[in-house]
C-alpha positions in Angstrom: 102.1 -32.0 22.1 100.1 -30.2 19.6 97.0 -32.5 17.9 96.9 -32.3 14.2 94.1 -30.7 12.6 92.0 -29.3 16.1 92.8 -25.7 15.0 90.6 -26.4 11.6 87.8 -27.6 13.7 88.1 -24.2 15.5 87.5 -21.8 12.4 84.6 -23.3 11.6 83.2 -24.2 15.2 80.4 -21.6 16.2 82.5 -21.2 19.1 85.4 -19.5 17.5 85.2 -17.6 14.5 88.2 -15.2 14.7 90.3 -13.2 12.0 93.6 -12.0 13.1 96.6 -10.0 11.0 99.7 -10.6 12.5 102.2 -8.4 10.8 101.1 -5.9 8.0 98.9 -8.6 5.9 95.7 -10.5 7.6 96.3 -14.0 8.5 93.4 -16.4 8.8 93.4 -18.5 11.9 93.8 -22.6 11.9 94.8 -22.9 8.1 96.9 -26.5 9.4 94.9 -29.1 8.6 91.8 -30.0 6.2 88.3 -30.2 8.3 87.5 -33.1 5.9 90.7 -35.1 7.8 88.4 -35.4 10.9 85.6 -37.4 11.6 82.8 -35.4 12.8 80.3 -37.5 15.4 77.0 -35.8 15.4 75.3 -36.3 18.9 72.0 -38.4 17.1 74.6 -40.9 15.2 76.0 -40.9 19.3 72.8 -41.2 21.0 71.6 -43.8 17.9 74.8 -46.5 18.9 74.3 -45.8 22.7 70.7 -46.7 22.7 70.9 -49.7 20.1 73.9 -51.7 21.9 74.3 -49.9 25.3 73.9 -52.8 28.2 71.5 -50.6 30.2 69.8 -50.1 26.6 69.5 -53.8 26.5 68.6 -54.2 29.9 65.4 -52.0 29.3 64.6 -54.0 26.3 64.8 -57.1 29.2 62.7 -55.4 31.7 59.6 -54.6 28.9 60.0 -58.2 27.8 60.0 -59.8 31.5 56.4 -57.6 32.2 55.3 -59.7 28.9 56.3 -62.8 30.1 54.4 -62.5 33.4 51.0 -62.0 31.2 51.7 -64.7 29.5 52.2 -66.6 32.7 48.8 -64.8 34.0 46.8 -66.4 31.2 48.0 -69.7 32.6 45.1 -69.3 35.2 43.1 -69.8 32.3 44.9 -73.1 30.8 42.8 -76.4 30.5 44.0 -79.1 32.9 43.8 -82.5 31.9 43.7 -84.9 35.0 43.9 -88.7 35.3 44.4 -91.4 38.1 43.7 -94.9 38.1 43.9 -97.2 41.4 43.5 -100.7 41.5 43.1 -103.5 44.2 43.2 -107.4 44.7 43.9 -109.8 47.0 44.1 -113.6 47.0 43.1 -113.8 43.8 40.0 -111.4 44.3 39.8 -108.3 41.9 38.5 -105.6 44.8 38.3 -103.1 42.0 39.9 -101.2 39.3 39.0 -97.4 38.8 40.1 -94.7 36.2 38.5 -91.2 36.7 39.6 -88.5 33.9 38.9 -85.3 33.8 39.6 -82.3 31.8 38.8 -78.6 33.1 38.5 -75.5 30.7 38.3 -72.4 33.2 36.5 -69.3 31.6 36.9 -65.7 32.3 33.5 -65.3 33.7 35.1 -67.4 36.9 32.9 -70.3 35.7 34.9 -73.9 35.0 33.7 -76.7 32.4 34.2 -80.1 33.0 34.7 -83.0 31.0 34.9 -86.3 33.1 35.0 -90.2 32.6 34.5 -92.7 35.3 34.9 -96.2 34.8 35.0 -98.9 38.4 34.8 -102.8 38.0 35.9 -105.5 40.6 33.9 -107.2 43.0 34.0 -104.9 45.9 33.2 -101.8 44.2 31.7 -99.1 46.3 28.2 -98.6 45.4 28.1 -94.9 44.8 31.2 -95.7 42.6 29.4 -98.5 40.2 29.3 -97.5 36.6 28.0 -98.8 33.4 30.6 -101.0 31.9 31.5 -99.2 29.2 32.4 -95.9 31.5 30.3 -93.5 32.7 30.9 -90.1 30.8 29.9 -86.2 32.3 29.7 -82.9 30.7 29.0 -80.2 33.8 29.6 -76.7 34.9 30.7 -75.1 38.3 30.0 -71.6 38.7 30.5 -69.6 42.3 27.7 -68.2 44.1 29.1 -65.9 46.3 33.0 -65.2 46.7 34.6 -64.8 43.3 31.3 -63.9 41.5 32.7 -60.8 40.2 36.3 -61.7 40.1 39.0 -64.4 41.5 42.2 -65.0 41.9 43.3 -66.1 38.4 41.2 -62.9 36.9 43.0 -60.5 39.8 46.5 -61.9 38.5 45.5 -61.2 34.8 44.6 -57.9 35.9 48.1 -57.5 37.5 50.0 -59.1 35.1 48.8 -56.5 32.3 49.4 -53.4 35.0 52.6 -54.6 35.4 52.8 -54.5 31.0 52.1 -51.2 31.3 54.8 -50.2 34.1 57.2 -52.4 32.4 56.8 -50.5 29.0 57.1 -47.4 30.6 60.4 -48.4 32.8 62.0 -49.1 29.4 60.8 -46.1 28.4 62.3 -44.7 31.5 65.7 -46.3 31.9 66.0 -45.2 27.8 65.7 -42.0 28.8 67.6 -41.7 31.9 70.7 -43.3 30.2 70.3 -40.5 27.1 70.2 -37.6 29.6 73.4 -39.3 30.8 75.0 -39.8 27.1 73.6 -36.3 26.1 75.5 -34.4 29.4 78.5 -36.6 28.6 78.6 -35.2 24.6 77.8 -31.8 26.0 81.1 -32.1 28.3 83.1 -33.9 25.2 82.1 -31.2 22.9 82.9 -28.1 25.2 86.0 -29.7 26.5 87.0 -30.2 22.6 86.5 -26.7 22.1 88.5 -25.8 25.2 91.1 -27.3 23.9 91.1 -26.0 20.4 90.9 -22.7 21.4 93.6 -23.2 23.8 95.9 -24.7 21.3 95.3 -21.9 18.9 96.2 -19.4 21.5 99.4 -20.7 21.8 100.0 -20.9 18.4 99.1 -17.0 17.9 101.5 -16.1 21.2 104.3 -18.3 19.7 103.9 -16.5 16.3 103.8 -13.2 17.9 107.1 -14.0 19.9 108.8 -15.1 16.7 107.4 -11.7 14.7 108.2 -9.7 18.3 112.2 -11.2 18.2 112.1 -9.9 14.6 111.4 -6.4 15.2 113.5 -6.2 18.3 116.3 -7.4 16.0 115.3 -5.0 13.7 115.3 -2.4 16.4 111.5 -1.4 15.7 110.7 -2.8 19.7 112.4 -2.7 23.0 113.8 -5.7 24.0 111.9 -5.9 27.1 108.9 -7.0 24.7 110.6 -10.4 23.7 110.2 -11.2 27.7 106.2 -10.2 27.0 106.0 -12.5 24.3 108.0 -15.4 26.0 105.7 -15.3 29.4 102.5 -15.3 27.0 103.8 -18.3 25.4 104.6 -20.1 28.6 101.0 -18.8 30.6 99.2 -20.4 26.9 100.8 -23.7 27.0 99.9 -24.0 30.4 96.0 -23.0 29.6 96.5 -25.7 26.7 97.9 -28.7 28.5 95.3 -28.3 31.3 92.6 -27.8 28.3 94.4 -30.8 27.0 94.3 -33.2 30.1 90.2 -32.2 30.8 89.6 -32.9 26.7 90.7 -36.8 27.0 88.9 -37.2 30.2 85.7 -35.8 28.7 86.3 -38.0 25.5 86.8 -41.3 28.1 83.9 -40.3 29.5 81.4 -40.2 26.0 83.7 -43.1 24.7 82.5 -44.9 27.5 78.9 -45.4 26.5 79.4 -46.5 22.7 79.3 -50.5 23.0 79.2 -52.7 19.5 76.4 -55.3 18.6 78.3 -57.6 19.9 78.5 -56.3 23.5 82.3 -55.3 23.1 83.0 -51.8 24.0 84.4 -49.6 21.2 86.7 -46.9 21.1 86.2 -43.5 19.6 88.3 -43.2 16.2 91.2 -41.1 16.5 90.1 -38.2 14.4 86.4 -38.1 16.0 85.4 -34.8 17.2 82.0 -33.5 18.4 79.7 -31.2 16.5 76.8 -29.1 17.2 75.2 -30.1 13.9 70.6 -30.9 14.7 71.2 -29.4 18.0 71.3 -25.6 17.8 69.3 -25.0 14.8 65.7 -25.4 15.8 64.7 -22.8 18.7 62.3 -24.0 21.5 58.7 -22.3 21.4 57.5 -21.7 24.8 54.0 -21.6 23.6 54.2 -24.8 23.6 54.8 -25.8 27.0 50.7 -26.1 28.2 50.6 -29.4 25.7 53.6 -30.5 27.3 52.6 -30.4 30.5 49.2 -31.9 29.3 51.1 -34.9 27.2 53.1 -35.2 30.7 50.1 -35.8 32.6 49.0 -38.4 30.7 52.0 -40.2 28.5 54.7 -39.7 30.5 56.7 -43.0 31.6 56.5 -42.1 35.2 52.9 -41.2 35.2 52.1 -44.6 33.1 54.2 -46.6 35.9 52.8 -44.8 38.8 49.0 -45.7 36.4 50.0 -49.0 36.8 50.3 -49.9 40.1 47.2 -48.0 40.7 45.7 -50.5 38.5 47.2 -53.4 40.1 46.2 -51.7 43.8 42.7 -51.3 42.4 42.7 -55.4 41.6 43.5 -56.5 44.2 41.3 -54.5 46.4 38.5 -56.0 44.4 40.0 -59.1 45.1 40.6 -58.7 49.0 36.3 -57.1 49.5 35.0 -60.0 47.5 37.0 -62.4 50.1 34.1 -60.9 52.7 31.9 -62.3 50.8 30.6 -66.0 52.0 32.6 -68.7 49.6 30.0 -70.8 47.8 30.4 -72.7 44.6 27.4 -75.1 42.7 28.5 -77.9 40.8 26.0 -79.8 37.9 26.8 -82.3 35.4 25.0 -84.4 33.3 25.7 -87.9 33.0 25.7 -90.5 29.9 27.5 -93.2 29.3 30.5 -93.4 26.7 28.3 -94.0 23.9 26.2 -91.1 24.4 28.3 -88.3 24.8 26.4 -86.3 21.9 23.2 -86.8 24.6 24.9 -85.1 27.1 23.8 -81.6 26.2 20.0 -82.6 26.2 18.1 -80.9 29.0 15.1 -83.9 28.8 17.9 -86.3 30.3 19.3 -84.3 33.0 16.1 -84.7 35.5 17.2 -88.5 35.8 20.7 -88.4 34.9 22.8 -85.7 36.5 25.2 -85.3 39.3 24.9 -81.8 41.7 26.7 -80.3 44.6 26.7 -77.3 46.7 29.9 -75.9 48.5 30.1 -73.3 51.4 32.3 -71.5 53.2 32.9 -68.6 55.5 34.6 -67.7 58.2 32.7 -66.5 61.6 34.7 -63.3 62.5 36.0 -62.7 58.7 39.4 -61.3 60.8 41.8 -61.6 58.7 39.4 -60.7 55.3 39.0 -58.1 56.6 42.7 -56.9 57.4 43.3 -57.7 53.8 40.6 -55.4 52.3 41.3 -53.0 54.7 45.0 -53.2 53.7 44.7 -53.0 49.9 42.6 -50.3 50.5 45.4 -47.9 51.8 47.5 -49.5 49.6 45.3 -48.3 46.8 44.8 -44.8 48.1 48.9 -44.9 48.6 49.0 -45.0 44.8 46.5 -43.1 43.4 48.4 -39.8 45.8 51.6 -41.3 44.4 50.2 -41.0 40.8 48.9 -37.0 41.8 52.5 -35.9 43.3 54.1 -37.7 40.3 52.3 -35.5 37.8 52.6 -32.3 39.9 56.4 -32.9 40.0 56.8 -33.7 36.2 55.1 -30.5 35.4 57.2 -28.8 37.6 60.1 -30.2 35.7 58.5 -29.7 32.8 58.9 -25.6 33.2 62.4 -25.7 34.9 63.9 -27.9 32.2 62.3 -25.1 29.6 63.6 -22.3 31.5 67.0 -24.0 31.4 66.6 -24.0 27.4 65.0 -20.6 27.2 67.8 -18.9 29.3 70.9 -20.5 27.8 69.2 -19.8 24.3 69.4 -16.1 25.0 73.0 -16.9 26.5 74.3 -18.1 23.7 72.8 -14.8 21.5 74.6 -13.3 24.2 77.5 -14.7 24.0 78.3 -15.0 20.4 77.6 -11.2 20.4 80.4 -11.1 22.7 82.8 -13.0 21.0 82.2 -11.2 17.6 82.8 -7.8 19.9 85.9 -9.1 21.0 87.5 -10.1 18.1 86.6 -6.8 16.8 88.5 -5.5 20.2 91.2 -7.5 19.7 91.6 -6.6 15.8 91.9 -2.8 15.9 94.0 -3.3 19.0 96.3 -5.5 16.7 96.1 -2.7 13.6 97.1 0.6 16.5 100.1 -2.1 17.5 101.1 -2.5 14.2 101.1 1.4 14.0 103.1 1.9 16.4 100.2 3.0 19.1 99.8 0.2 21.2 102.1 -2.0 23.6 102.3 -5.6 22.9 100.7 -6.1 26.8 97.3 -4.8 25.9 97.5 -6.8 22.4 97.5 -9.9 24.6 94.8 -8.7 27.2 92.5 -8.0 24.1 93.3 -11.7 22.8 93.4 -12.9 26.3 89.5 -11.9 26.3 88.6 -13.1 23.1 90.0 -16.6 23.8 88.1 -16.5 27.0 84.7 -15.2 25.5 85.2 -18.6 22.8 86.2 -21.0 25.7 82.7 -19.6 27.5 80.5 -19.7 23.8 81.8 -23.3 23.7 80.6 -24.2 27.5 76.6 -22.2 26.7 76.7 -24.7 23.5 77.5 -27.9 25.7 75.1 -27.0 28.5 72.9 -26.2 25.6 72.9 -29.5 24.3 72.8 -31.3 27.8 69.9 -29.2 28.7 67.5 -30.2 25.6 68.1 -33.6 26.7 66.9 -32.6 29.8 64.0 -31.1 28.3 63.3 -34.2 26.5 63.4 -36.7 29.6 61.3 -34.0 31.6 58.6 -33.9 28.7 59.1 -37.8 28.3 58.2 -38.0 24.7 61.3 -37.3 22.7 58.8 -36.5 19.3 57.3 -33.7 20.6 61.0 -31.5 21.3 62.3 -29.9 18.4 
């Protein structure tokens, strides 16, 4: 079945660009349909859907948020707790006591807490180093650690985490974004040369099956042997194969793009009927080599897997800190200075606090420090693990780095190549079409020349998809999609 309109998309392809004469007067090819009848999808108004409503497009969007949420939930270490409890006893008609205790603790990022309390006891069997004045007793103190968490704790090393793992999880959407374009860029490059396949292929036929008709002609006109309708025929009938095998590998190529365009609403969508594939931003700006040192130098420092593998260096480097200040005898001091409720502006001055004030001292340590020091030793490979990680990583970018530019560079000179060779071809094919029409050539080596031609197009249209897929490439491997032409 022939599809309307691809041999209009051919003529003005830069795969296919051929000018044939038939009988005595030139005929130009693919004159069957308006290009304007056709929708033409450009590959950045393709990548553009793919990467607004693609699920793995969403799914890296969920990933950078998640790594957001966790600093959020990091900064919780530094939330101010409000505490209460109130107990209360009697018996046989004997108040033993009543107490309410309140407290409210503001942790600071030094590792120092403030602390905001109220006491109140009454009853007759209050314990004596519980008694209060009866309006409350009120105390305004600090505790600060000596020894173990000095320089950093626990809630500080998850902070410290929590915006490493920021970093990775901006650069994993980064990275997933990328990794499903490379994806959508190689399936465009197939739709595109596939589309040309089959264009080509479809216009071959349609030149054999003219030729046979114009062949018949002339044998009935006894200007050609008859045996020269049986050339024509088997032409016709080796095309249409070529075309319906062209044809099958076009609609698989075009399942394949159509499967990564999705709608706002998370419902796939289909490619129109009329959608074909053009070139159009992709081949017009050539790559400049010179340019590859400030890649590589951008790739050290901005790439997404570099600012991952940065990351957990970061977090490694954290909780190293955390796991050698654990060898470190625990020991915490605790002062407050004490008023009661009516005097809480008094609280702050230092005159009252040699007579009214509340202190303690708390340590702790383990004797052999065994399993301390497991843990430091531990996050200490661990952190050495990622800072070698973070060194291979950037060696192996810049390695792609140059392969994915030699990948450009050569199919770049392939393609001047291989338009050359089309042009030279249809030149081939053209004066072997005028000596035909002269009476100097055989109908056989007119379709060898053409047979050529058709395969030099079908092989310009595969450099130009490769081409495409292999910027892409250059792109992911460089990591910062600005800096590619």
């Amino acid at each position: 079945m022939r599809r309307k309109g691809a041999t209009a998309s051919v003529v003005r392809s830069p795969a296919v660009r051929i000018t044939v004469a038939l009988c005595a007067a030139a005929v130009t090819i693919g004159t069957s349909r308006p290009l304007a009848a056709q929708e033409a999808v450009t590959f950045a108004r393709f990548a553009a859907q793919v990467e607004a409503n693609h699920p793995e497009a969403l799914q890296a969007g969920l990933v950078r948020a998640q790594a957001r949420s966790a600093v959020q939930e990091a900064w919780g270490g530094f939330d101010p707790k409000f505490s209460l409890a109130v107990g209360q006893k009697a018996y046989k008609n004997d108040p033993y006591y009543t107490y309410v205790d309140a407290g409210l603790k503001i942790p600071t990022p030094i590792g120092a807490d403030i602390k905001v309390g109220f006491e109140r006891a009454a009853g007759t069997r209050v314990s004596e180093d519980r008694i209060t004045p009866r309006q409350g007793l009120l105390s305004l103190g600090v505790s600060l650690p000596l020894g173990q968490r000095i320089i950093t704790d626990e809630r500080r090393t998850a902070l410290s985490v929590a915006r490493a793992q920021r970093q990775i999880g901006d650069a994993e959407q980064q990275a997933l974004l990328n990794k499903l374009l490379l994806n959508a860029a190689k399936a465009y490059g197939d739709w595109y040369a596939a589309f040309q396949r089959s264009a080509i292929a479809e216009e071959g036929v349609r030149l054999a099956t003219f030729r046979f008709d114009a062949v018949v002609q002339r044998v009935r006109n006894g200007e050609n042997a008859p045996v020269d309708t049986l050339e024509a025929s088997l032409e016709v009938q080796r095309r249409s194969v070529t075309f319906a095998e062209a044809d099958n590998e076009l609609r698989a190529a075009r399942l394949i793009a159509e499967a990564f365009l999705w709608d706002a609403r998370g419902v796939p969508v289909s490619l129109s009927a009329g959608a074909r594939p053009v070139l159009d931003g992709l081949e017009r700006t050539p790559i400049d080599t010179l340019r590859l040192s400030g890649w590589i130098a951008s790739v050290s420092a901005r790439h997404p897997d570099v600012r991952k593998a940065d990351g957990r260096l970061q977090a490694a480097q954290a909780e190293r800190l955390l796991a050698r200040q654990a060898i470190i005898p625990f020991a915490e001091a605790f002062v407050a200075s004490l008023g009661e409720r009516n005097q809480f502006g008094e609280l702050r001055d230092s005159d009252r606090w040699g007579d009214n004030y509340k202190a303690g001292l708390d340590v702790t340590s383990s004797l052999l420090l065994l399993r301390e020091r497991g843990k430091a030793s531990r996050t200490e490979q661990k952190e050495e693990f990622a800072r070698l990680d973070l060194d291979l990583i950037r060696r192996e970018l810049a390695y792609n780095v140059r392969i994915a530019l030699n990948d450009v560079v050569l199919l770049e000179r392939v393609l001047v190549t291989q338009r050359a060779n089309v042009i030279a071809a249809t030149q081939l094919r053209d004066a072997e079409q005028g000596r035909f029409l002269g009476g100097e050539s055989t109908l056989l080596i007119v379709n060898i020349r053409e047979r050529l031609l058709l395969d030099e197009s079908v092989k310009l249209a595969s450099v130009e998809g490769k081409l495409a897929a292999a910027r892409a490439a250059l792109v992911v491997a460089v990591g910062d999609a600005s800096l590619v032409p």
